[in-house]
C-alpha positions in Angstrom: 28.5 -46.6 50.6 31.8 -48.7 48.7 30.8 -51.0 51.2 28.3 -52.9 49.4 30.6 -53.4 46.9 31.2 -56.9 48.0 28.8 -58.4 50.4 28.7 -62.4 51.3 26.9 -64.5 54.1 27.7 -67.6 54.8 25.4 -69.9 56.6 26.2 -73.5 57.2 29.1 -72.8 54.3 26.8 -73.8 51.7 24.9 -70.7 50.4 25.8 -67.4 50.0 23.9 -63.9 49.4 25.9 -61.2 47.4 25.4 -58.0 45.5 28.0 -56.0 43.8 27.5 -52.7 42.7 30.5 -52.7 40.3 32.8 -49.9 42.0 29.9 -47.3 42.3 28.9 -47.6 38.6 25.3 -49.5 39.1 24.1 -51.4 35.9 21.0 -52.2 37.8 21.9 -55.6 38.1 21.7 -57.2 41.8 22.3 -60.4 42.5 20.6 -62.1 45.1 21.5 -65.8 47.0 19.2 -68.4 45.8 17.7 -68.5 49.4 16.3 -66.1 51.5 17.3 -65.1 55.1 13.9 -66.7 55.9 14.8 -70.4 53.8 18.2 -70.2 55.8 16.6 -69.7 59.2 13.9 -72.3 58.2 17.0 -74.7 57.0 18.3 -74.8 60.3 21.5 -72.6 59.1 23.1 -70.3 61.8 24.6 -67.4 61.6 28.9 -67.4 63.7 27.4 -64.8 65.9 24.4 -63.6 67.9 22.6 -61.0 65.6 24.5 -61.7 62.6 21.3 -62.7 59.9 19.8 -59.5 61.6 22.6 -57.4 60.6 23.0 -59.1 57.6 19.6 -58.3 55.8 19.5 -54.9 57.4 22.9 -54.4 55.4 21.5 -55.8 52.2 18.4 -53.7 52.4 20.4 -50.3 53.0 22.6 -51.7 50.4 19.6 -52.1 47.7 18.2 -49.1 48.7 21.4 -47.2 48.1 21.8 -48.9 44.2 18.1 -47.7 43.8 19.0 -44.1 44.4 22.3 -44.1 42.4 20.2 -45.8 39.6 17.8 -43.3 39.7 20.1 -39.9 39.6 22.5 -41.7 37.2 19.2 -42.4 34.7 18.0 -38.6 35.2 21.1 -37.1 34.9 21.5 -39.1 31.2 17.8 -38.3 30.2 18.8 -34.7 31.1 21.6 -34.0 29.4 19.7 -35.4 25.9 17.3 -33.3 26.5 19.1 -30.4 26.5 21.0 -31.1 23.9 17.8 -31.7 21.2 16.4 -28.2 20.3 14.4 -26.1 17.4 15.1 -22.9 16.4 12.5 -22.5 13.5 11.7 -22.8 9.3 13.5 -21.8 6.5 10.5 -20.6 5.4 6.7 -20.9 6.1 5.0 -20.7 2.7 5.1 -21.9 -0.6 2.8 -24.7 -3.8 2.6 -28.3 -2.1 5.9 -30.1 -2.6 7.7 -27.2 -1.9 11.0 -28.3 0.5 10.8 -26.9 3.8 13.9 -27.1 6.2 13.7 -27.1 9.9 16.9 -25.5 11.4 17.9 -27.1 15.2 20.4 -29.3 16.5 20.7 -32.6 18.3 18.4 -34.6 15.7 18.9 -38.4 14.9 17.3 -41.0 13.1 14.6 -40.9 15.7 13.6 -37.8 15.1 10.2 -37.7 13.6 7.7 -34.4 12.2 4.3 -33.8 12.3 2.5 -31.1 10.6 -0.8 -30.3 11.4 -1.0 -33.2 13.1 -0.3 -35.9 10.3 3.4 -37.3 10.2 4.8 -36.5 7.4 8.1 -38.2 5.5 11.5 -36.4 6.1 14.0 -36.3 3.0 16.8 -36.0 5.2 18.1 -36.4 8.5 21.3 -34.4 10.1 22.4 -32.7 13.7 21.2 -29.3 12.0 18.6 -30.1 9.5 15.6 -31.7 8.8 13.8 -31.5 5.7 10.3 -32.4 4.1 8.5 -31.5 1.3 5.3 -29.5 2.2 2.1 -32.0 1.5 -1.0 -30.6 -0.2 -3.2 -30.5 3.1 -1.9 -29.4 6.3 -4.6 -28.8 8.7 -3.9 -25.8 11.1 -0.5 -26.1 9.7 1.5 -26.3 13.0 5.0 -28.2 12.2 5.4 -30.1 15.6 8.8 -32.1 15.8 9.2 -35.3 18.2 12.5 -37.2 19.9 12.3 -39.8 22.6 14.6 -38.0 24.7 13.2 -34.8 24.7 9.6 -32.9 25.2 7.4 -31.9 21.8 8.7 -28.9 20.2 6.4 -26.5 18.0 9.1 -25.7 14.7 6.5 -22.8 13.4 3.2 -22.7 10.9 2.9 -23.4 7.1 0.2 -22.3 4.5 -0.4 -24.1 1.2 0.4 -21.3 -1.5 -2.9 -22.1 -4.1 -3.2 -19.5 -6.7 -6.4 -17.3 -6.1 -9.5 -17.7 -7.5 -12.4 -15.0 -7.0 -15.9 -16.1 -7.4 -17.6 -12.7 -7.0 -17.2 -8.5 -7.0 -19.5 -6.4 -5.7 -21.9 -5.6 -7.7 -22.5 -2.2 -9.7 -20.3 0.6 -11.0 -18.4 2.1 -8.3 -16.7 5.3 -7.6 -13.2 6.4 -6.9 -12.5 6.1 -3.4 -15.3 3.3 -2.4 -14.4 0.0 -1.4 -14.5 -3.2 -3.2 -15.3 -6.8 -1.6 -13.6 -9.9 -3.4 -14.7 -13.0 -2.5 -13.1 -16.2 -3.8 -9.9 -19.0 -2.1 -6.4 -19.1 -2.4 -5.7 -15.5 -0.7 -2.6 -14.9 1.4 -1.2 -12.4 3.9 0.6 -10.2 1.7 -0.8 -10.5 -1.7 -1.8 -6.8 -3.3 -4.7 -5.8 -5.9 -4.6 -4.6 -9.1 -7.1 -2.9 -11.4 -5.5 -2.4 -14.3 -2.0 -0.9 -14.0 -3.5 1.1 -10.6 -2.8 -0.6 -7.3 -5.5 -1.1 -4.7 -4.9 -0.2 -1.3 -5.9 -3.6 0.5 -7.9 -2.9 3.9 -8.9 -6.1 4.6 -8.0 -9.7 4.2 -8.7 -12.9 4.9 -8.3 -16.1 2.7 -11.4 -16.0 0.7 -12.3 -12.6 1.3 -10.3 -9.7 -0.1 -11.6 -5.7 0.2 -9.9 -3.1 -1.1 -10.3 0.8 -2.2 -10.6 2.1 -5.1 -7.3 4.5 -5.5 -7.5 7.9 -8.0 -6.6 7.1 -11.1 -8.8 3.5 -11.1 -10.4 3.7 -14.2 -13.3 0.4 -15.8 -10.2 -2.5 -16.3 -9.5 -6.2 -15.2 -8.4 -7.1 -11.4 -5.3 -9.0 -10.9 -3.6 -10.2 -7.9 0.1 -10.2 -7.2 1.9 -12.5 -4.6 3.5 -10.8 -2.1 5.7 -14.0 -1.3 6.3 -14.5 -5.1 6.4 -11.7 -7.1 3.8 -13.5 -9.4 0.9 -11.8 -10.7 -2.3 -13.7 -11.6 -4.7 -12.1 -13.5 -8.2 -12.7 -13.9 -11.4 -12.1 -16.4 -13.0 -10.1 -13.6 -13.6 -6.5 -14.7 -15.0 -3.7 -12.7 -17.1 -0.7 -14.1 -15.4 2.3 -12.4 -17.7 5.7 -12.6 -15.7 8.7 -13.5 -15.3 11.5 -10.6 -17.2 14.4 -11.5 -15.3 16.8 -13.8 -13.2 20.1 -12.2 -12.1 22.9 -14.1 -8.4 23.4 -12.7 -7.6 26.7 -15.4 -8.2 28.7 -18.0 -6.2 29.7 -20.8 -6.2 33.1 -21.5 -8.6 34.8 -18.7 -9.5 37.8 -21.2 -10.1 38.4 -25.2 -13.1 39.6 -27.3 -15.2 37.2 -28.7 -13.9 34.5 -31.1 -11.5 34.0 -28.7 -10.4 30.3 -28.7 -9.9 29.4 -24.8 -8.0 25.9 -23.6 -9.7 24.8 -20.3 -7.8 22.2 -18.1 -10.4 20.1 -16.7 -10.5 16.9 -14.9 -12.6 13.6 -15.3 -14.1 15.0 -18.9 -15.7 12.2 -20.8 -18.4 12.5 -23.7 -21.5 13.6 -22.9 -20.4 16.7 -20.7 -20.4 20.2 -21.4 -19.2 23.6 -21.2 -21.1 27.3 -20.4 -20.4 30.6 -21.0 -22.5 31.7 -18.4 -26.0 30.0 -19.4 -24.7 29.7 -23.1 -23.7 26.0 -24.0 -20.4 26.3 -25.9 -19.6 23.9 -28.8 -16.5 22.0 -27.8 -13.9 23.1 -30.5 -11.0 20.5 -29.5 -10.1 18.0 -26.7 -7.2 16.2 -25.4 -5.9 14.2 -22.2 -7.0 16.7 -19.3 -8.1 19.5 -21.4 -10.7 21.3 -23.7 -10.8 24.0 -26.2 -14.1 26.1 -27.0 -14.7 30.0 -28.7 -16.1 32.5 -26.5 -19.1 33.8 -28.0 -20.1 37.7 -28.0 -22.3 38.8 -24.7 -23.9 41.6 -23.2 -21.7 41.5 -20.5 -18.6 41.8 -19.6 -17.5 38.8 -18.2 -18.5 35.6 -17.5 -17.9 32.4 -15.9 -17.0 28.9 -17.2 -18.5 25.7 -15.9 -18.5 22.2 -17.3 -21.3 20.3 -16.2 -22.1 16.2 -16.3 -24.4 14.2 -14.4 -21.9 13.0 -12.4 -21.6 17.0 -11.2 -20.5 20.4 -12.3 -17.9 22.7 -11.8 -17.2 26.7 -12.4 -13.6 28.3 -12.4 -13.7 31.3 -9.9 -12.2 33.4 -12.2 -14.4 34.9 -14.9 -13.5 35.1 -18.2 -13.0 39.3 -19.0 -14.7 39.7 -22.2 -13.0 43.0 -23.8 -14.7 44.6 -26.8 -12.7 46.3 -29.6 -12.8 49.7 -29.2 -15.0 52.1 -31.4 -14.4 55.8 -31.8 -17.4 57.8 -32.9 -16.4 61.6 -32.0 -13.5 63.7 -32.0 -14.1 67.0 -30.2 -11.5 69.9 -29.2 -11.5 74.1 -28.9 -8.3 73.7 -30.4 -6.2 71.6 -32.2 -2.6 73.1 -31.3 -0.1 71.1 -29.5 -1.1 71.7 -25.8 -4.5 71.2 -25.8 -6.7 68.7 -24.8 -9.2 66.5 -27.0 -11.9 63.9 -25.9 -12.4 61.1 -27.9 -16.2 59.5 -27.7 -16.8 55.8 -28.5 -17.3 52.7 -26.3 -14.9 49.7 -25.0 -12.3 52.1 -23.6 -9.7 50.4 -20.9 -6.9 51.3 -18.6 -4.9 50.0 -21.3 -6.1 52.4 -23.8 -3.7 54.1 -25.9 -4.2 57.3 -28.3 -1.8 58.1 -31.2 -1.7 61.1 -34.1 1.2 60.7 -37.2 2.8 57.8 -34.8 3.5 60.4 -32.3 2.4 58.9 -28.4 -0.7 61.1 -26.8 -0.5 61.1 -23.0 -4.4 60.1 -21.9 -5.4 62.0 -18.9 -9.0 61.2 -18.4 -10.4 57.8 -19.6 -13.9 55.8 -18.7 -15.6 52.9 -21.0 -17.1 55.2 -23.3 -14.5 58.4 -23.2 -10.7 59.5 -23.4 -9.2 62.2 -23.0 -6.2 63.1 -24.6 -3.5 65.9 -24.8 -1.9 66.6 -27.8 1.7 66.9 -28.4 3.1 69.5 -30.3 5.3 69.5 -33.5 2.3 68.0 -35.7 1.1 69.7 -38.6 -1.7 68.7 -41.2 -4.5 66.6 -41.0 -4.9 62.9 -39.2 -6.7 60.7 -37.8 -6.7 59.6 -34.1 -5.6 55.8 -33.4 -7.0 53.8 -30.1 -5.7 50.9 -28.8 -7.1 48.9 -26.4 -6.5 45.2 -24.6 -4.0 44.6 -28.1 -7.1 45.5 -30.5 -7.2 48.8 -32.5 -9.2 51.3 -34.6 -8.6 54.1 -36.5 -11.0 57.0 -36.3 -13.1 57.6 -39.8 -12.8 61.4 -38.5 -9.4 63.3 -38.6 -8.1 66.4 -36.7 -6.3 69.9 -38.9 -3.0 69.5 -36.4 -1.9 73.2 -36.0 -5.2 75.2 -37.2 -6.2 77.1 -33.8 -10.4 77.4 -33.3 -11.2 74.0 -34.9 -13.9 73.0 -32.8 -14.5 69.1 -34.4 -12.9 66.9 -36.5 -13.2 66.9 -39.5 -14.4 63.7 -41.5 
């Protein structure tokens, strides 16, 4: 190939055709006689030997065609090697108010090195091998960051959103429930923001950026909505409030589960608000006292034993599964024995007799060996003399009998009032 480094034809020894290639290292230049090989045949000029303008342009041809193809690799091996040296390996970040700085992080950029974002060039603040940086404009379309360098292909840097702050131009409608959704529809929602009613956060099922649904979480009670950037941290609140509707009310316990009546009973109870109510069985019950999660009413006398208590509201009802025992005091109304000696056995007659009952005489303990609601029967101890009255205590309430017994006096058949 070297030897089309230096190439000359003489004809007539007046002109000459010559190309140098410059050692190998083309420039592209070529430098051709100012004649042809068809003005020197036409001249009369002739070649030293046979063949020799033949052989000349055949050389000069193979010649040019060899510069061609060194030009060629030599240009594509250059416009290679820049292009593999220009690359983008993404934003500093993707979000944030118009005018915000973003930085796109690469290497190989230059002062031709030019950014487009959503398809509108935008200004770059500065320029270096690593960096370029622009400020984010206040439109910007689909928001694809596209950057652009002579000697390399298009490269896609990543996608930016315009933070706005939201707006919400309507709620649905009506007062809504705990555990129902909630559509928001208004501008300026991102991925990431989160809902607020009140001091409660909203679980956020769907988004998009002007529509916003969320579900109302326990605990949502009738406040304002606010939304809080996720991006930010800041919270934006609004004059948007939503009517929640209270749960219906549950009865959760009941403090204490027996007494006679008067008894003053705390019921823990959930979702109480004014209006609801309390039974004792059918009976309505005046509410006595109330507090965060709780109620206090007085159990009223019945003919039965126990009952149940419900609270009850239009939003629903609910009745503890444990009835209230209602325990009587007990009453003793007869006193009757064949003897009255330490030994024996006595049965007492009345009405609200327990398990629990207990029977003394002059303090002293009287083992009960029979007992039902309206009867006990009870052995005496021994050691007791003179007269006195029985004592029966039942459920922590007791009476005293009007009728007393002659301790020690055999063939007393009754006591003796």
């Amino acid at each position: 190939m070297n030897s089309c480094t230096r190439l000359v034809a003489k004809t007539g020894g007046s002109t000459r055709i010559a190309m140098d290639d410059r050692g190998g290292r083309s420039s592209g230049r070529r430098r051709i006689a100012r004649r042809t090989l068809q003005d020197l045949s036409d001249r009369g000029a002739r070649p030293r030997a046979p063949g020799s303008s033949f052989a000349l342009g055949a050389l000069l041809v193979s010649c040019l065609a060899v510069l061609s193809l060194h030009a060629t690799a030599t240009a594509q091996a250059v416009r290679v090697s820049v292009r593999a040296n220009v690359s983008v390996s993404g934003l500093d970040r993707a979000s944030g108010p118009a005018g915000t700085p973003i930085t796109i992080r690469g290497q190989g950029f230059d002062a031709r090195t030019t950014v487009f974002v959503g398809g509108r060039q935008v200004q770059l603040e500065s320029v270096s091998p690593t960096a370029l940086v622009f400020r984010l404009p206040p439109a910007v379309g689909n928001g694809q960051v596209v950057v652009r360098h002579p000697a390399a292909p298009q490269m896609i840097a990543g996608t930016v959103v315009v933070e706005v702050a939201p707006t919400i131009t309507r709620v649905t409608a009506g007062t809504r429930r705990v555990g129902t959704q909630i559509d928001i529809q208004g501008a300026g929602f991102l991925a990431g923001d989160r809902v607020f009613l009140g001091a409660v956060e909203l679980p956020v099922v769907r988004l998009t950026p002007t529509r916003l649904t969320a579900t109302l979480a326990p605990g949502a009670t009738t406040a304002t909505l606010a939304i809080l950037r996720g991006s930010t941290g800041q919270r934006f609140e609004t004059n948007v409030t939503v009517q929640i509707e209270a749960p219906a009310p549950m009865i959760t316990a009941i403090q204490p589960l027996a007494g006679p009546p008067g008894t003053v009973v705390r019921i823990s109870v959930t979702s109480f608000q004014p209006g609801d109510e309390i039974l004792f069985g059918r009976a309505r019950l005046p509410i006595r006292a109330t507090g965060p999660g709780w109620v206090e009413v007085v159990i009223p006398s019945s003919r039965r034993p126990t009952e149940q208590l419900t609270v009850r509201s239009a939003r629903g009802s609910s009745t503890f599964a444990q009835p209230f025992q209602l325990s009587f005091p007990p009453v003793v109304r007869t006193l009757a024995t064949r003897d009255v000696r330490g030994g024996t056995q006595i049965v007492i007659g009345g009405s609200g007799f327990g398990a629990d009952s207990q029977v003394t005489i002059a303090g002293v303990l009287c083992p009960v060996v029979g007992q039902s609601p309206t009867q006990l029967v009870v052995q005496l101890p021994g050691g007791i003399r003179g007269s006195h009255p029985v004592v029966v205590t039942t459920g922590g309430q007791q009476v005293t009998s009007a009728a007393t017994l002659d301790m020690g006096r055999p063939g007393r058949g009754r006591g003796r009032r």
